[in-house]
C-alpha atoms as one frame of an Amber mdcrd trajectory, in Angstrom:
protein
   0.000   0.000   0.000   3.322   2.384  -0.460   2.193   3.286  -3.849  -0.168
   6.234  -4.067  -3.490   5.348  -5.102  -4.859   7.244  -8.855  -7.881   9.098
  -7.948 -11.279   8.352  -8.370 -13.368  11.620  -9.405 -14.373  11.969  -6.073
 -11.418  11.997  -3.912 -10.594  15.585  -3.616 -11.378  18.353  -0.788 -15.255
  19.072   0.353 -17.138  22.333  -0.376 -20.052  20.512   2.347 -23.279  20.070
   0.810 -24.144  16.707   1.033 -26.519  13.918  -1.025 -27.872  10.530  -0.184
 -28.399   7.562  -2.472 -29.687   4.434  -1.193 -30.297   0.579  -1.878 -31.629
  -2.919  -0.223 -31.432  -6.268  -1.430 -32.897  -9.326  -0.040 -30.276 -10.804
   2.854 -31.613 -14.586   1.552 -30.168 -13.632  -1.644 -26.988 -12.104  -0.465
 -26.626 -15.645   1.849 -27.186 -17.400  -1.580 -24.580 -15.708  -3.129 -21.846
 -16.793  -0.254 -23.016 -19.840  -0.079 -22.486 -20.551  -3.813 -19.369 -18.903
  -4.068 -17.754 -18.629  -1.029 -16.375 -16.125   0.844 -18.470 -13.866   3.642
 -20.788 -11.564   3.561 -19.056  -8.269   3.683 -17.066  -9.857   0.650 -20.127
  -9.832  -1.497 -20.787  -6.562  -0.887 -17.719  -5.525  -1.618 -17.873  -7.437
  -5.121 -21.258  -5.611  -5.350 -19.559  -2.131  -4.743 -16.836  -2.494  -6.599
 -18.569  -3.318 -10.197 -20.459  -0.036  -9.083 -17.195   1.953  -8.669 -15.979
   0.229 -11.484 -18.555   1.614 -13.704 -18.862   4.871 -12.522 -15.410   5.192
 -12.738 -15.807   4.326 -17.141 -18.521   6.899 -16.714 -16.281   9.608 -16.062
 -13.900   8.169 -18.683 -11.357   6.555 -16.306  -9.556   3.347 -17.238 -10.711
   0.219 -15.426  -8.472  -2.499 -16.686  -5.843  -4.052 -14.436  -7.077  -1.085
 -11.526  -7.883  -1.972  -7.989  -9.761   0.542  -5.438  -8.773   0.615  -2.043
 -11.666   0.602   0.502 -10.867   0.539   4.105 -13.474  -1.383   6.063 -14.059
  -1.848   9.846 -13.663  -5.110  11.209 -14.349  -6.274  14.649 -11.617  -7.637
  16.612 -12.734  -8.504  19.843 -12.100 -12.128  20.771 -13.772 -14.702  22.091
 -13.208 -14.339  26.015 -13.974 -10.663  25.819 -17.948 -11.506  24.254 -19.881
  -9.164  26.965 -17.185  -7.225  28.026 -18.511  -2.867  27.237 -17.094  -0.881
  24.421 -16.031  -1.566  20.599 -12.981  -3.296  19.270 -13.218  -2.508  15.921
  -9.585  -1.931  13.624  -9.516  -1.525  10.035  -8.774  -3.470   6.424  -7.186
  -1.693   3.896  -8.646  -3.674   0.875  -7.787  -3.470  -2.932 -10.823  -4.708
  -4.841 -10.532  -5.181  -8.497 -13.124  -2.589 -10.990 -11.540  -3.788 -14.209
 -12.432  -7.584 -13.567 -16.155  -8.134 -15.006 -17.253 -11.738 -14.274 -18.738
 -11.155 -11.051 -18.043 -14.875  -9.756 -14.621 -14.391 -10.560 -14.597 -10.670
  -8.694 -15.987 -11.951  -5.875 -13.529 -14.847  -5.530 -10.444 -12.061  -5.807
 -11.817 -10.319  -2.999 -12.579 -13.536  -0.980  -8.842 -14.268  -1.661  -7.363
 -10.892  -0.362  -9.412 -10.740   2.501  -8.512 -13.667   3.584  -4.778 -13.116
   3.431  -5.105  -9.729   4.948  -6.999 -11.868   8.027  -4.462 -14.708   8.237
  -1.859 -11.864   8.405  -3.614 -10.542  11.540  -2.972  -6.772   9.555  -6.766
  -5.831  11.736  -4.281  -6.601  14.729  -1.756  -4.187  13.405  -4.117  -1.660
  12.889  -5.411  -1.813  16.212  -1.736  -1.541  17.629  -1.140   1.766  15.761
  -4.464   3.003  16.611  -4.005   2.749  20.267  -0.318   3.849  20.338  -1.817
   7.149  18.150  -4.202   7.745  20.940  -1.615   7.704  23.347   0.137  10.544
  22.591  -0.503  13.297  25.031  -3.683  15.873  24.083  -1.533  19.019  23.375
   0.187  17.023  21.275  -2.956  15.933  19.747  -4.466  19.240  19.261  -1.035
  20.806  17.802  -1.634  18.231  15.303  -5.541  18.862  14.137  -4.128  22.416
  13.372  -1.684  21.719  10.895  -3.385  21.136   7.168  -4.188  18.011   6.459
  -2.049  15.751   4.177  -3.672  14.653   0.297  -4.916  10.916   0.608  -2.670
   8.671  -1.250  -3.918   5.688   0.880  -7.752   4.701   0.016 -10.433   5.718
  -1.940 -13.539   5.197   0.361 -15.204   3.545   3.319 -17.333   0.876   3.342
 -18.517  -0.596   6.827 -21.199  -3.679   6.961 -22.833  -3.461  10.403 -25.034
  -6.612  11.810 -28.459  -5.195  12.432 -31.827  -6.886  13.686 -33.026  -9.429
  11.401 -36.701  -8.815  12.979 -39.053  -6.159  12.405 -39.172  -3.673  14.926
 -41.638  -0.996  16.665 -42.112   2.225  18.353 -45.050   3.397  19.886 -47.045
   0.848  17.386 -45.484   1.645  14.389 -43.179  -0.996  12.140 -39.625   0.082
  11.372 -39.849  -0.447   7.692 -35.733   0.618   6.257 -33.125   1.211   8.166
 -30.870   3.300   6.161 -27.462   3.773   7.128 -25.828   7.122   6.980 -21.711
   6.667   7.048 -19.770  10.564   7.618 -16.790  11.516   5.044 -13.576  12.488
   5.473 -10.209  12.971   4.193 -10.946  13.767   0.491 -13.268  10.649   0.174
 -16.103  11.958  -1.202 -18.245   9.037  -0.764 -18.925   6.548   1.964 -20.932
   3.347   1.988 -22.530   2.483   4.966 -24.214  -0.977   4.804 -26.392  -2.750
   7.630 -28.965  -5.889   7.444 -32.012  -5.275   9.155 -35.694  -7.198   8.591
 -34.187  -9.955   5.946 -32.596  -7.435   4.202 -29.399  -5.399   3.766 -29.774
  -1.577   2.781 -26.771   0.535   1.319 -26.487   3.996   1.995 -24.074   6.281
  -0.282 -23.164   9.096   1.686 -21.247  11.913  -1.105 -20.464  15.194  -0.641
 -22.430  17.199  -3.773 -19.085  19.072  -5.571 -17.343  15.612  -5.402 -20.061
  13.171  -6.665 -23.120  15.458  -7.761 -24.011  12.328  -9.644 -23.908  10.002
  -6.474 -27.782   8.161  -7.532 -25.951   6.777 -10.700 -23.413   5.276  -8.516
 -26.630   3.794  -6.711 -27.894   2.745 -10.152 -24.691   1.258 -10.335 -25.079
  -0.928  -7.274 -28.497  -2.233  -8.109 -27.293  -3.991 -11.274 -23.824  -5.318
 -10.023 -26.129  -7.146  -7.447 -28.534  -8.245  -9.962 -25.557  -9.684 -12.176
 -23.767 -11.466  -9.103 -27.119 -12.832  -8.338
């Protein structure tokens, strides 16, 4: 990850207007998927964003052959004697998925591959360890450091997280729960985020953008709809 990523067309800095596209797709159809092809579930979603990417990307009259995106995703790394204890333990994947590769089976598999590596490498573990060293340096420090300007990102092109949700319906005050869209902040010249949860049999998307980066963030939705519809 030394190299310096190309840029998609929206990884530059924020003018703050933000827009919202969203998806869901049937959860027995994602399980389907993994269980015909392998892999997990936050791998077929990433197969299913990346064709997106990948074709947005062509939109805007970027090369997609041979090209990976990164997308760092959260994964939990709490183990299994701390189940109950409070508070997160969540690190992060730095994952290159492939946009140029268009048999989705065959996508899918490349991402089932890397993430797999990247897990038997315990690089989550890493993360973690740099994350906690970085919060231990003192607060003035800290702050001196939010006021200096903030470096170009070289490093990823987006965030994706997959969050377990409720797989029943729920209520307030009577009334059914019927989406649960999740909304995912941006940062760091990434101009779009991808917040996915499953909730109610199903798993929704939600494409965070910022509007002078990706004022066309509903055809990346478009996008995301048929990739799924192809893998499926």
């Amino acid at each position: 990850f030394r190299t310096p990523v190309e840029r998609a067309p929206f990884n530059k800095p924020f003018k703050g207007k933000r827009k919202l596209g969203v998806s869901e797709f049937s959860f027995a159809e994602i399980r389907a998927i993994r269980g015909s092809c392998g892999g997990t579930v936050n791998d077929v979603v990433l197969a299913v964003l990346g064709a997106a990417v990948g074709r947005y990307l062509e939109m805007h009259g970027q090369k997609t052959e041979n090209r990976d995106i990164r997308i760092l995703t959260p994964v939990n790394v709490r183990k299994d004697d701390e189940r109950g204890n409070l508070g997160n333990r969540v690190s992060m994947l730095l994952v290159e998925v492939p946009v140029g590769e268009y048999d989705p089976a065959e996508r899918l598999r490349m991402i089932t591959e890397r993430t797999e590596k990247l897990k038997r490498l315990n690089v989550a573990d890493g993360m973690e360890l740099l994350t906690d060293a970085l919060n231990g340096v003192p607060p003035a420090l800290q702050a001196l450091g939010g006021m200096l300007p903030q470096p170009a990102n070289t490093v990823a092109h987006m965030v994706c997280t997959n969050v377990p949700g409720p797989m029943i319906p729920l209520y307030c005050v009577g009334h059914r729960m019927l989406a649960h869209y999740p909304l995912i902040p941006i940062g760091w010249e990434m101009g779009v985020s991808c917040g996915v949860t499953s909730y109610d049999q199903k798993l929704y998307f939600g494409l965070m953008a910022d509007e002078d980066c990706a004022p066309d963030v509903e055809r990346l939705k478009e996008f995301l709809d048929q990739a799924f519809v192809e893998l499926r």
